[in-house]
C-alpha positions in Angstrom: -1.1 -19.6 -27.0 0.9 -23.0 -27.5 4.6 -21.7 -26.9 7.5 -21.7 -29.6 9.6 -24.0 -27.4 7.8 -26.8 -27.3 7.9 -29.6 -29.3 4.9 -31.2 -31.9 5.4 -35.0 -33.1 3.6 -36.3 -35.8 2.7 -39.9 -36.2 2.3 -40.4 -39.3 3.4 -38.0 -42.3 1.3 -38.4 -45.2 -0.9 -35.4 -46.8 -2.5 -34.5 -43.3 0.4 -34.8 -41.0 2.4 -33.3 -43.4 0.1 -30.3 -44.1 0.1 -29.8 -40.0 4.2 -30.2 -40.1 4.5 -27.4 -42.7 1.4 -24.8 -41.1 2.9 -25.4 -37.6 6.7 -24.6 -39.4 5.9 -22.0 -40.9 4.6 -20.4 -37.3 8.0 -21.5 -36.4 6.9 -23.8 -33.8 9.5 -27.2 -33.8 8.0 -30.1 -35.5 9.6 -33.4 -35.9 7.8 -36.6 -37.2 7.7 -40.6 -36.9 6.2 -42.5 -40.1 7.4 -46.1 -40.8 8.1 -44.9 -43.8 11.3 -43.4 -44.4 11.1 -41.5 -47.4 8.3 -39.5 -46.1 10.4 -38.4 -43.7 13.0 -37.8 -45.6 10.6 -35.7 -47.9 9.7 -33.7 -44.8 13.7 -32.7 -44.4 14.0 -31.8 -47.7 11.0 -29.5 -47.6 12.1 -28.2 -44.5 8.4 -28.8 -42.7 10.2 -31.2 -39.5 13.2 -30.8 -37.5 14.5 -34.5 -37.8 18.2 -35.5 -37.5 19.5 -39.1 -36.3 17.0 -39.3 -32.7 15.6 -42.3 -32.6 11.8 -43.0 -32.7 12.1 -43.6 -28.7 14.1 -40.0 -28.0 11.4 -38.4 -30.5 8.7 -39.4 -28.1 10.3 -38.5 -24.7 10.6 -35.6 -25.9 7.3 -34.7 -27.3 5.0 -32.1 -25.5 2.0 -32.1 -28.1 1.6 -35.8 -30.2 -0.5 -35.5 -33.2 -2.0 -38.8 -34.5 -2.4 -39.0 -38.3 -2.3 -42.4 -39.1 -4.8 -45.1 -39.9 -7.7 -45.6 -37.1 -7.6 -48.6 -36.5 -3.9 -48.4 -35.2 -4.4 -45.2 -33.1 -5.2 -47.5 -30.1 -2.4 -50.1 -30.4 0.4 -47.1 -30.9 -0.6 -45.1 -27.7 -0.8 -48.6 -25.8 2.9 -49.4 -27.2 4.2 -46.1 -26.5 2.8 -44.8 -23.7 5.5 -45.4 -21.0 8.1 -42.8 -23.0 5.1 -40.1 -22.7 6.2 -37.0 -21.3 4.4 -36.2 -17.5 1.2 -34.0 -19.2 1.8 -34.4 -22.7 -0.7 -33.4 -24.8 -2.1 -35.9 -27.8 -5.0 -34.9 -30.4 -5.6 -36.4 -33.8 -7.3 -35.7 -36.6 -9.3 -38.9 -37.4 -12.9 -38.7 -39.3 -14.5 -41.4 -37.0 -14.6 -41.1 -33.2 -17.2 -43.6 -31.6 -14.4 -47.0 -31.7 -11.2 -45.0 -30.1 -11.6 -42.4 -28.4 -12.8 -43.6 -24.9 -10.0 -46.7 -25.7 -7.2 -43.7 -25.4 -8.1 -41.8 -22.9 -8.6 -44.8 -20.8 -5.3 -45.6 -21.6 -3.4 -42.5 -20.7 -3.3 -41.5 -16.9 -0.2 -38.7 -16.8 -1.8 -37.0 -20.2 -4.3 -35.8 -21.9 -6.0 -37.2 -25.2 -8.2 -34.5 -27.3 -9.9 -35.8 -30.6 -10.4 -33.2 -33.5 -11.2 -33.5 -37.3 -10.1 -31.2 -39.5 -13.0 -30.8 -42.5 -10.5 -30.6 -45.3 -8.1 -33.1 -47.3 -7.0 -33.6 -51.2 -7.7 -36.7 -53.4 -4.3 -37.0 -53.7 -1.8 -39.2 -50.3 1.5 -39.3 -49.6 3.5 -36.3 -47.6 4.7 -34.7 -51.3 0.9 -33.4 -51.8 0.6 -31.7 -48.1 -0.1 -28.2 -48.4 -0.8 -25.7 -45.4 -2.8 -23.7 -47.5 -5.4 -26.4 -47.3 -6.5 -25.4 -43.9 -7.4 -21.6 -44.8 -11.3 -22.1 -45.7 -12.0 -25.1 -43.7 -13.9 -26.0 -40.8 -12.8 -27.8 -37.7 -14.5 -30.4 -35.4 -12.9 -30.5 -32.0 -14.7 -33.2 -29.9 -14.1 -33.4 -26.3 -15.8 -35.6 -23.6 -16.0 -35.3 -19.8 -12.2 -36.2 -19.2 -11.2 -33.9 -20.9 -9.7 -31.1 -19.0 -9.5 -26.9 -19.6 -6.4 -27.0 -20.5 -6.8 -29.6 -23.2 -9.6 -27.9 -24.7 -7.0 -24.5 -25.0 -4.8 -26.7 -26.5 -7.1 -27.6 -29.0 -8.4 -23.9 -29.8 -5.3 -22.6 -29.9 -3.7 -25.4 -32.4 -6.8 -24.6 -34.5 -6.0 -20.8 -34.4 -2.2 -21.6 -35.4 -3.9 -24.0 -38.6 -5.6 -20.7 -39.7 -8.9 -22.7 -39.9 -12.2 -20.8 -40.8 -14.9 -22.1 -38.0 -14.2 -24.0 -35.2 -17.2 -26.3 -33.6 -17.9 -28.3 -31.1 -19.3 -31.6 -31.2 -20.3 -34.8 -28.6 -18.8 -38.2 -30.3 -22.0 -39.1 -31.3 -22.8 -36.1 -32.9 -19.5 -36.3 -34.7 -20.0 -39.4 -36.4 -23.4 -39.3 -37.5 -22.7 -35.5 -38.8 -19.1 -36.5 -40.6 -21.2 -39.8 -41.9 -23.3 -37.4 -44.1 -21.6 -34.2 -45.2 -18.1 -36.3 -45.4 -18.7 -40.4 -45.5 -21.7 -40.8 -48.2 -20.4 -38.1 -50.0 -17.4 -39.9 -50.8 -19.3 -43.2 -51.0 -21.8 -41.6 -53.4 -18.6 -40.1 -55.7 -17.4 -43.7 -55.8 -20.6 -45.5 -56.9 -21.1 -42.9 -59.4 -17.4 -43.2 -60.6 -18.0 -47.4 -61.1 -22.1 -47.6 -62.3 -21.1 -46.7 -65.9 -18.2 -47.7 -68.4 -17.6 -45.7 -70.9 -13.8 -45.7 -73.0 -13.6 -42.0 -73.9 -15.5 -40.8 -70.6 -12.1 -38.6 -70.5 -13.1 -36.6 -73.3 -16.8 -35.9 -72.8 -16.9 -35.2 -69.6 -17.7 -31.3 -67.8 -16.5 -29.5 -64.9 -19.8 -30.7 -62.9 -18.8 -34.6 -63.2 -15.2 -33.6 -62.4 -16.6 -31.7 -59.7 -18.7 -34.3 -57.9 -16.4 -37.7 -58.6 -13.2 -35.7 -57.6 -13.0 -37.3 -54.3 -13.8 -40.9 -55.9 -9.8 -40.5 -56.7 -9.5 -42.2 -53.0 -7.2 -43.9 -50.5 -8.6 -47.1 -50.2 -6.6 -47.8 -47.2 -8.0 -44.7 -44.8 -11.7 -44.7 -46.2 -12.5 -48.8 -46.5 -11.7 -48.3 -42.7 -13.4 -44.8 -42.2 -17.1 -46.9 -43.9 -16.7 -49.6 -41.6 -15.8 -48.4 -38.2 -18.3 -45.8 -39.0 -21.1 -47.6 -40.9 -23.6 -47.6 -37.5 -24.5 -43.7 -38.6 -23.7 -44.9 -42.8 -25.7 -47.3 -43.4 -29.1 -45.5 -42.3 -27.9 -43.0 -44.4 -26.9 -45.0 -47.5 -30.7 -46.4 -47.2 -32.2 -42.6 -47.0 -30.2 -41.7 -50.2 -31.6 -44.4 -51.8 -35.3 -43.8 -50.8 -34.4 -40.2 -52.0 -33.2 -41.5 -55.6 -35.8 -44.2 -55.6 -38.3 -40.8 -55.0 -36.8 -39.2 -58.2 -36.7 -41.9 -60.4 -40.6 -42.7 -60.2 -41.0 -38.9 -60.8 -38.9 -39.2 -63.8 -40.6 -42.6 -65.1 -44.3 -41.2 -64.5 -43.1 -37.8 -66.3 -43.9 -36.0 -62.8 -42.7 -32.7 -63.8 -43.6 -31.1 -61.6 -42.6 -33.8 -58.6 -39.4 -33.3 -59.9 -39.7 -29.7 -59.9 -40.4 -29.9 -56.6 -37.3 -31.7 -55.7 -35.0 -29.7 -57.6 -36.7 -26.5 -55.5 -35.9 -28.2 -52.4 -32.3 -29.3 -53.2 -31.2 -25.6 -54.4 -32.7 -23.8 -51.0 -30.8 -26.1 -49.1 -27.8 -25.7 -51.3 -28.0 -21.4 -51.5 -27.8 -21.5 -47.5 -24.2 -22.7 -47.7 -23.7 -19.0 -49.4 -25.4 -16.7 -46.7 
């Protein structure tokens, strides 16, 4: 097991990095955190979830035995390229990214003393910012931890044991490949699909009318458009062949519903709650 008296930074504290700072607190382990934003950090004082005095984002890295990355993708590279001479000799760095396929070969090429391990955590809010992190949001999730063939024994311990200290439910392993295409359905159309839905009708007292079941399935359209606009299009090799299978699937139910096909649709509606009752066994 990862011990107490090391030291966890956190690039990055918004909802996720700030969710790890507080799990990993309150297992007592010593969290401190860099985000360019200083009144996230200064949230993360007041809540007690980092360590953070006066250091200065240099001494904060030098001292760092386990780097966690939680900031935008398309940075990851260009941060572990600006920082990597103030690494620690076999530092360990993961992240918790929901693409793989554009980075992580670029980092692990990039380190030579350490070792980079990529996981994604299958959990989130539809809320951002470090004031709406939560530990408890790891407790019935699953996590992806996706090594490759650089990766050593050592990191892969790392990366059970960090997931054992997050309390997750399952842990899985997954190729890269895998990842993506995986994440691009259960995670990336979903949220897509929740969007489209969210913007295809306009109605002024929508507020009032609407159920629990439209709440339920346009609760992630409430989105950071920074993270996911940059999630669809680093990832859109595995999203777009599934964009074009959901709507060959809708296109399927709409003739069945224009030709009153009952029992077409019957049939679809079978096949959509089998697959839906295995989530339960």
């Amino acid at each position: 097991m990862i011990s107490k008296n090391k030291n966890f930074l956190i690039v990055g504290l918004g909802l996720m990095g700030g969710s790890y700072a507080e799990r990993l607190s309150e297992n007592s382990y010593k969290v401190f955190a860099l985000d360019v934003n200083k009144e996230s950090i200064e949230i993360g004082k007041k809540r007690k979830i980092i360590l953070n005095k006066d250091e200065s984002d240099e001494e904060l890295i030098k001292n760092a035995d386990y780097i966690i990355l939680a900031i935008l993708p398309s940075i990851c590279h260009s941060w572990v390229k600006e920082h990597k001479h103030l690494f620690k000799k076999e530092m360990i760095m993961t992240d918790m990214m929901g693409v793989k396929s554009f980075f992580v070969d670029d980092i692990q090429n990039e380190l030579e003393d350490n070792e980079f391990i990529s996981m994604h955590p299958m959990t989130g809010k539809e809320l951002s910012g470090v004031s709406y992190s939560s530990s408890n949001i790891f407790n019935s999730s699953n996590m992806l931890i996706v090594p490759t063939m650089k990766n050593t024994p050592r990191g892969k311990e790392f990366a059970y044991d960090l997931a054992k200290i997050l309390n997750v439910k399952n842990v899985k392993e997954v190729s890269i490949e895998e990842h993506d295409k995986v994440v691009g359905y259960v995670s990336h159309l979903s949220h897509v699909i929740s969007v489209v839905l969210m913007n295809c009708f306009e109605a002024k007292s929508i507020k009032e009318i609407a159920g629990t079941s439209f709440k339920d399935i346009t609760r992630i359209a409430n989105i950071n458009e920074n993270i996911w606009s940059e999630l669809f299009l680093e990832n859109k090799k595995e999203l777009i062949p599934l964009i074009d299978s959901f709507k060959s699937s809708l296109e399927e139910i709409e003739k069945a519903i224009s030709e009153d096909d009952k029992e077409k649709i019957k049939e679809i509606l079978k096949q959509s709650r089998i697959k839906r009752q295995s989530f339960n066994e």
